[in-house]
N, C-alpha and C positions, 0 to 999 in steps of 0.2 A: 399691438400684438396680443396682449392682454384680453384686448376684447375678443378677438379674434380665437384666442382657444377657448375662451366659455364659449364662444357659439359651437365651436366645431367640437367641443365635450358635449354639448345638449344635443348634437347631431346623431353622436356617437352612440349615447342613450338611447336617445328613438329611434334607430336603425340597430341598435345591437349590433353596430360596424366594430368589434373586437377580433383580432386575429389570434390565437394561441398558438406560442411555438413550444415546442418538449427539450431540454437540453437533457442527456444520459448521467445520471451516477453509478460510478462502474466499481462492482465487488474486484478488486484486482488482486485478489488471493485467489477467486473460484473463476475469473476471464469471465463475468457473465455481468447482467444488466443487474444493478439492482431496481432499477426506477428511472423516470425521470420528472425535473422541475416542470411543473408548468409556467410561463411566463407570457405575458400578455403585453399586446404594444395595437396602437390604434390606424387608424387608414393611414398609407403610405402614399408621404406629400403631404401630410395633414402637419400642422401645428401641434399636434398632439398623438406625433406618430410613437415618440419615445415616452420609456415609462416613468422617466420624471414628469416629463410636462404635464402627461395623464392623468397623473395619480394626483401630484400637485393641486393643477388645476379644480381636478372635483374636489380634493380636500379644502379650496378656497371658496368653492361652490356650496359648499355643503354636502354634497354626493357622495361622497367616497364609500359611503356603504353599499352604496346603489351600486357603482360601477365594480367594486370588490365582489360581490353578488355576482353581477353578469360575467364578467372576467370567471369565475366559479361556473359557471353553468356552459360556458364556451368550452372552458377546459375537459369538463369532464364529458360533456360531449364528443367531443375529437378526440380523448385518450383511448373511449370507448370502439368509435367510427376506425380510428385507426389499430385498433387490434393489440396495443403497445405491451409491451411484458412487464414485469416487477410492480413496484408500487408508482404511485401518483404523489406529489407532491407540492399541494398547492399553499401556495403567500395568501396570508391575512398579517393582517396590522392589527397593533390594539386600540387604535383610538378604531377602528370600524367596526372591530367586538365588542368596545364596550359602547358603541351608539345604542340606547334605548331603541334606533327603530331598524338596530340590524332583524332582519328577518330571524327564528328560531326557527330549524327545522329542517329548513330548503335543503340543505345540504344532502341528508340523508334520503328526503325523495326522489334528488336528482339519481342516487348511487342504486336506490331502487328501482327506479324510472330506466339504466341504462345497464342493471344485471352487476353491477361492480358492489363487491365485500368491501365492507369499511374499513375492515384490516388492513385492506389494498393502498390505503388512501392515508396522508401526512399532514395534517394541519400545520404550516410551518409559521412560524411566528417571527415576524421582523422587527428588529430593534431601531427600522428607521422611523418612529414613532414611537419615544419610549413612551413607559405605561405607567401614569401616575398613582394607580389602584392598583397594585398586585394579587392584593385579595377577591375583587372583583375578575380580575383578571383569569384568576384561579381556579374562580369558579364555572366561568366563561369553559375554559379548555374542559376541567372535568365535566362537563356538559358533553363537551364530544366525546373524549373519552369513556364517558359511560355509554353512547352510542357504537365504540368500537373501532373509534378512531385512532391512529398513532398521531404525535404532537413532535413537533422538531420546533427548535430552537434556533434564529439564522445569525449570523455575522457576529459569533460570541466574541468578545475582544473588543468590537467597535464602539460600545458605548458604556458609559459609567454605572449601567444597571446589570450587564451580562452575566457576571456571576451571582449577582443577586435572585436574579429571574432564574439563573438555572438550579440556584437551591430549591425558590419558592414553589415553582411550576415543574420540577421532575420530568423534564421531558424524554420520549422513547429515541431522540435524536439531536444533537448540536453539532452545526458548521460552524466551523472554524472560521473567521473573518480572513477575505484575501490577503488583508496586509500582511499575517501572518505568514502566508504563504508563499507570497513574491521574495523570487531570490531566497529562500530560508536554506540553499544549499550552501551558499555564502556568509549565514550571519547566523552565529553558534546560540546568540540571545533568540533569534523565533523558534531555532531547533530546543529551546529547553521548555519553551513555554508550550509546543506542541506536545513535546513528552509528558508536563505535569498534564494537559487538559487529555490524552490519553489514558495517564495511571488515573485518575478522578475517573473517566467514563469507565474504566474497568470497577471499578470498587462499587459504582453506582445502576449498574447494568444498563449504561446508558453508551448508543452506537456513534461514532463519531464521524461527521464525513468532512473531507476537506475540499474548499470550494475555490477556483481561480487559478487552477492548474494549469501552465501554459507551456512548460519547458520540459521535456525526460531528466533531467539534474532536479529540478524539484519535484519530479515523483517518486526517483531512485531514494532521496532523502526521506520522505516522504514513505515509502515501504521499508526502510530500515528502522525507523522510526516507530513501524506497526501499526500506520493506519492500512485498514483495509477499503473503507469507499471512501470514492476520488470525484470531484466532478469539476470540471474546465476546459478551456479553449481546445487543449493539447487531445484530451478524449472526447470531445463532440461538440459544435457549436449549436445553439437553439435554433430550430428546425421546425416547420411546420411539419413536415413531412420525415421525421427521422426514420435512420435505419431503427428496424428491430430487431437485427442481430449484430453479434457484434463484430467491429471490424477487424480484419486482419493486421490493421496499426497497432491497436490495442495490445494483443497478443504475441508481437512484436520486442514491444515496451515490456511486458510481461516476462517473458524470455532473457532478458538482459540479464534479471535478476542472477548473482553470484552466489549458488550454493556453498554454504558454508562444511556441505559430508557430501559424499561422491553420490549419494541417492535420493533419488527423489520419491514423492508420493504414490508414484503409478507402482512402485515396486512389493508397495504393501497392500494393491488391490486384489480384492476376494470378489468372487458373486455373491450377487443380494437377490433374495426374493422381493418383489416389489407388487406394488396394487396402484389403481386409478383412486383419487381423489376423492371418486364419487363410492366407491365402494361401502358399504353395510359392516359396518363392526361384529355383524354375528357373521360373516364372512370370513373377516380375520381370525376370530375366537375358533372358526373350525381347522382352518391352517393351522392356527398355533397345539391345537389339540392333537392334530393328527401328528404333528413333529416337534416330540419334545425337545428338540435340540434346537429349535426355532428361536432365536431372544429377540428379534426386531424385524420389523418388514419397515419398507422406505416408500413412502408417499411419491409418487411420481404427477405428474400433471404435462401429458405429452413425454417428451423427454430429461424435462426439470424437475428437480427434487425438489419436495414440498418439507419434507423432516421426514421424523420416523414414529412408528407405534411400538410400542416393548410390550412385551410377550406378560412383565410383571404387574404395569398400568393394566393392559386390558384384564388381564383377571384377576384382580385385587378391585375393580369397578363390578365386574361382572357377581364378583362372590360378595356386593352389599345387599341388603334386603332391599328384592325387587327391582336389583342394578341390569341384569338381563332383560327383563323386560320392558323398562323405561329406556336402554340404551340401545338395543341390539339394533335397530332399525336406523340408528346417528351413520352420518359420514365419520369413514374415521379421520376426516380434519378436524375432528370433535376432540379426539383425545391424543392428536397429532403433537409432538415435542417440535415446536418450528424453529427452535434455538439451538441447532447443531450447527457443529463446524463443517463448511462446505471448503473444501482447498481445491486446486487446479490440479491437474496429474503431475504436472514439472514443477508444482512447491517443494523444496528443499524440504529434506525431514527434522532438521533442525526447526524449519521455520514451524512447521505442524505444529510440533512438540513447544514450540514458545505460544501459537493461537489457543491449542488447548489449555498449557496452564493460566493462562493471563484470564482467560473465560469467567466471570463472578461462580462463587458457591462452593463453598469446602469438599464436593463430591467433583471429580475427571472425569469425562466424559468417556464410556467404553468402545463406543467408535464416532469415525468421523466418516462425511462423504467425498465420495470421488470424482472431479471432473473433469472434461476435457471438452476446451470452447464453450463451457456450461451446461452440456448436457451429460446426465449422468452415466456412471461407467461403473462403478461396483464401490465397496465397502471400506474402510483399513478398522484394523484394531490397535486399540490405544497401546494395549499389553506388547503386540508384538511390535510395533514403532519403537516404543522403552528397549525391546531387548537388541533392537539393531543399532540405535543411537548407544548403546552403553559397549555393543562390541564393536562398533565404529571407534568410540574415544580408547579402549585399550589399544588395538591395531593402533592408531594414530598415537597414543602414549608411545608405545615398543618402537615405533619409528622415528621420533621427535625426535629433534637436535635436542643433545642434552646442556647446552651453554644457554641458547633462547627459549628450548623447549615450541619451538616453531614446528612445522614438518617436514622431514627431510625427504631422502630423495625419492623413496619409493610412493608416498602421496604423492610427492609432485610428478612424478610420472603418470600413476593411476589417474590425478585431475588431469593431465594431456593427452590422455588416454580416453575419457571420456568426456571430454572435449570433443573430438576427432570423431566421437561413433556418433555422438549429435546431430556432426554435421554444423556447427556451434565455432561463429567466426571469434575468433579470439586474440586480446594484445598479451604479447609475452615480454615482459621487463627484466634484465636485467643487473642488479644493482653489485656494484663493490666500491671495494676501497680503497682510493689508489694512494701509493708509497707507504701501504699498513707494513711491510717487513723492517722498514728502516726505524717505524716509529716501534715496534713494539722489541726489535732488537735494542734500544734504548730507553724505552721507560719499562719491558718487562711484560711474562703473559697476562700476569692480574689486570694491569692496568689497558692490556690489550682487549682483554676479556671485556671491562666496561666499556669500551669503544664499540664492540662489536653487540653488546648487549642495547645498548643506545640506539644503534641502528633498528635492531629488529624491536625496538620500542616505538623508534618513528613510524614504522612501516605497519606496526601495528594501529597506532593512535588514526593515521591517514588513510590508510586501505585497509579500512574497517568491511568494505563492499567486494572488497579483493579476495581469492585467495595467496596468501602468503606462506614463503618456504624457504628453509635456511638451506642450502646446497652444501656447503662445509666451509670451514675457516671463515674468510671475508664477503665471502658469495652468497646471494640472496635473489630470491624468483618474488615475485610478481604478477599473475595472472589474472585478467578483466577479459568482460566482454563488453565494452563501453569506452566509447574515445575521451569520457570524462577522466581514463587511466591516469592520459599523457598528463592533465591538469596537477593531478595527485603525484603525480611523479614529480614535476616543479616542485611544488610543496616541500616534498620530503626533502628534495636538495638543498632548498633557501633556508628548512627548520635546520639542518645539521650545519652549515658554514654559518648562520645565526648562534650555533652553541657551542662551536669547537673549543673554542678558547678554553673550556674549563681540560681539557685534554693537555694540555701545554704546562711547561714552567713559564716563567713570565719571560728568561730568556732566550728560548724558542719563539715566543710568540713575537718578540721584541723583534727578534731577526727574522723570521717569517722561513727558517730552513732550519736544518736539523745538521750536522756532520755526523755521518754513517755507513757503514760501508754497502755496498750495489751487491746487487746477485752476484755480480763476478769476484767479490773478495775485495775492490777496492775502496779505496776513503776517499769520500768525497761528499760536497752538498746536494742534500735533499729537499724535495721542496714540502712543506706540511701536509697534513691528511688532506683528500678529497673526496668525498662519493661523487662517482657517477653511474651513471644510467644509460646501459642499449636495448632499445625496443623494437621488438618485431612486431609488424603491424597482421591483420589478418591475413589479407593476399601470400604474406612470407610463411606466417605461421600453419596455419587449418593444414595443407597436404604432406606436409614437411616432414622426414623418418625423423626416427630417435636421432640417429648421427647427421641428419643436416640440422637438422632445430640446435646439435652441439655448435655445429660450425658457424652459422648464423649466429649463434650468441657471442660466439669469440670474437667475431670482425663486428657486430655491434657492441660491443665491451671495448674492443682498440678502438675505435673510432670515436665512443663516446669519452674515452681518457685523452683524447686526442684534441677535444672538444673543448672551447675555452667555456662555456655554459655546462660543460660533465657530462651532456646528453645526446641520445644519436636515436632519432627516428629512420631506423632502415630501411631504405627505400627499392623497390622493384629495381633488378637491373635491366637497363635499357636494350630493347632488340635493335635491333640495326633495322 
């Protein structure tokens, strides 16, 4: 078998029988492409169809340069051929950068040869060869990079050198290694080590993307978390032939996301003056002369945003000795800012406001752009975002339950309210506490207080993705758009009969009832606290008035205290 793939690698060789396929990394704050991986795999039926054996194989040949090269020159041929949007992102190993008879050079004639900017293009670096020369190694990348390359870093986590390599080498990109990612919606230990290698990419201006996405639970975790690109199974499989827009799944998955204020991004959009790409800098200088109120025009390319120019860069360039006439003639991608926040029209303005400050550099960015499906749509201002988020939290203070400090009714109607204009299918939960009159006519409001305080603790800590609202006294809401709800709902049941006990004397707990009197006055045994939970699923909830959505949660409420589990999934009633 052995023999068998060297011959059919030397095959491979001489016929440059390489296929390239593209898989998508998707900005899922702005719904748009950012790029995609190139990945290469050899004749189908072959021995060395798959890219271990491939790769392998020539690394035991001696080739691996050779075929890293070719695999190189296929890719970038077919990202070209195919017209594909965002950046390119091609795999190099270091033992083939640092071979002595890697070619120098090739790369960048091919990008000349086929029209593609090096900016466009990712040197990505894989750890499944680690690199005994870091210094070499070092020099290797800033090699590209002073050609105009971007550098990513792949599978950080997977090997004993990854954080080493990503101090020494500074790269404009690091993936996150799958393991980290499988199931991380389940295991609190990936979720933290994903948050440290985000706060690090924020501090270091370095972009983070996570790779091996294959479930909606781990992208949900995954966007709360505050990664912005995603790439796996779930958002695009490698394709020779991928889409180049993006798909209506995607967007889908997008949408789930649970605004944490009732407004989203589309509410803070303005028009923008915009320009082509290819536009002349003394073009712009005469707009911004003629309209002193002008402060930015936005680079467009088609109907994608490229950044912006300010009105302060071009004439602080223009007013240097001789800066008009050495520049006026540049594209203004020349003096283009490509490091704005691009968000989707339905990002939550909370969420905005967390992208913008998390951004590196002691200066806030004065606007961000707007999208919808990724192609551009108008402006927002930072200033006016700040002042709707700050009269968003007072309204929502004057309303809050003042025991949880949750929100009370009038949010929670306003969220079901605009829910409904969506069009936005949605689960409605709701949580109480059964036999709370008996226990707190017995131990007293204070101690009733910390029971009810406890709750809207769990419901905090667990439906963190939710919005949550205290209704009055024992009563608590719940609203998702995600069947991940009902999961979250278990949880919060098993954490509170897990903690009860501290609610008890010991001989309450000992007898497992209480003697107290009923709603009706009499004395008689009660049985100890319980939450439960009735939920309306969408089909109940989406068309539903104020007074049936009441009534529907009362007969989910009885049915779930009825419930030897506490919980009642409301089910459609059957036609005949």
């Amino acid at each position: 078998m052995a023999i068998d793939r060297i011959a059919e690698l030397r095959s491979v060789l001489d016929k440059e029988d390489i296929t390239a396929l593209f898989q998508p990394i998707i900005n899922i704050d702005s719904n748009s492409i950012h790029g995609f991986e190139a990945l290469s795999r050899g004749p189908i039926g072959s021995s060395v169809h798959s890219p271990f054996h491939l790769f392998s194989t020539a690394e035991r040949l001696g080739r691996l340069s050779e075929l890293e090269t070719l695999c190189r020159r296929v890719s970038i041929a077919q990202f070209q051929q195919r017209q594909l949007p965002g950046k390119l992102f091609i795999n190099i190993s270091p033992k083939a950068l640092l071979d002595p008879s890697h070619p120098k050079g090739q790369t960048l004639k091919l990008l000349q040869q086929f029209g593609i900017a090096p900016s466009n293009v990712v040197i990505e670096l894989s750890e499944q060869y680690p690199a005994d020369d870091i210094d070499q190694l070092k020099a290797c990348l800033d090699h590209y990079r002073n050609q105009g390359f971007l550098t990513a870093l792949d599978d950080l986590g997977a090997g004993y050198s990854g954080l080493r390599l990503w101090s020494e080498l500074s790269p404009d990109y690091v993936k996150i290694d799958r393991h980290f990612i499988h199931q991380i919606d389940k295991f609190p230990v990936k979720q933290e080590f994903v948050r440290s290698i985000i706060e690090l990419c924020q501090s270091l201006t370095c972009k983070v993307i996570a790779e091996g996405i294959e479930t909606e639970a781990e992208l949900t975790i995954l966007r709360q978390l505050g990664i912005t690109y995603c790439q796996g199974f779930l958002l695009g499989r490698p394709e020779a032939q991928p889409d180049r827009q993006l798909q209506t799944r995607y967007l889908a998955i997008r949408q789930q996301e649970q605004p944490r204020y009732n407004e989203a991004a589309e509410s803070l959009c303005h028009q923008a003056q915009t320009c082509c790409s290819d536009t002349e800098l003394k073009q712009l200088s005469e707009r911004f002369l003629s309209q002193p109120e002008l402060q930015c025009i936005v680079v467009l390319e088609q109907k994608h945003p490229l950044g912006l120019v300010y009105r302060h860069r071009l004439m602080e360039l223009f007013s240097r000795p001789y800066g008009r006439a050495l520049h006026e003639h540049q594209a203004v991608t020349e003096l283009m800012d490509k490091d704005v926040l691009m968000v989707d029209a339905a990002t939550p303005l909370s969420r905005v406001s967390q992208k913008l400050t998390a951004k590196p550099g002691t200066e806030i960015a004065q606007e961000f752009i707007i999208l919808r499906q990724g192609d551009f749509i108008g402006l927002g201002h930072t200033r006016e975002l700040l002042q709707r988020i700050t009269e968003h939290r007072i309204q929502t203070a004057r309303h809050a339950n003042p025991l949880t400090e949750l929100p009370g009714n009038v949010p929670i109607q306003e969220e079901l309210q605009r829910l409904r204009k969506l069009r936005q299918h949605f689960y409605l939960a709701y949580f109480d506490l059964c036999h709370f009159k008996p226990y707190n006519d017995i131990y007293g409001f204070s101690r009733g207080d910390e029971v009810i305080r406890a709750v809207a603790g769990l419901l905090r800590q667990y439906g963190k993705a939710q919005f949550i609202g205290h209704v009055g006294g024992d009563d608590f809401v719940m609203i998702g758009t995600e069947p991940q709800l009902l999961g979250v709902c278990q949880q919060i049941l098993a954490e509170f009969e897990q903690g009860k006990r501290q609610f008890f004397s010991d001989e309450h707990w000992q007898r497992q009832h209480l003697f107290a009197q009923d709603r009706q006055g009499q004395e008689c045994l009660q049985p100890l606290l319980r939450l439960s939970v009735g939920i309306l699923p969408p089909p109940l909830s989406l068309d539903a008035s104020e007074h049936e959505l009441s009534r529907l949660c009362a007969l989910a409420k009885k049915q779930a205290k009825h419930s030897t589990q506490g919980l009642c999934l409301l089910e459609m009633p059957k036609t005949a």
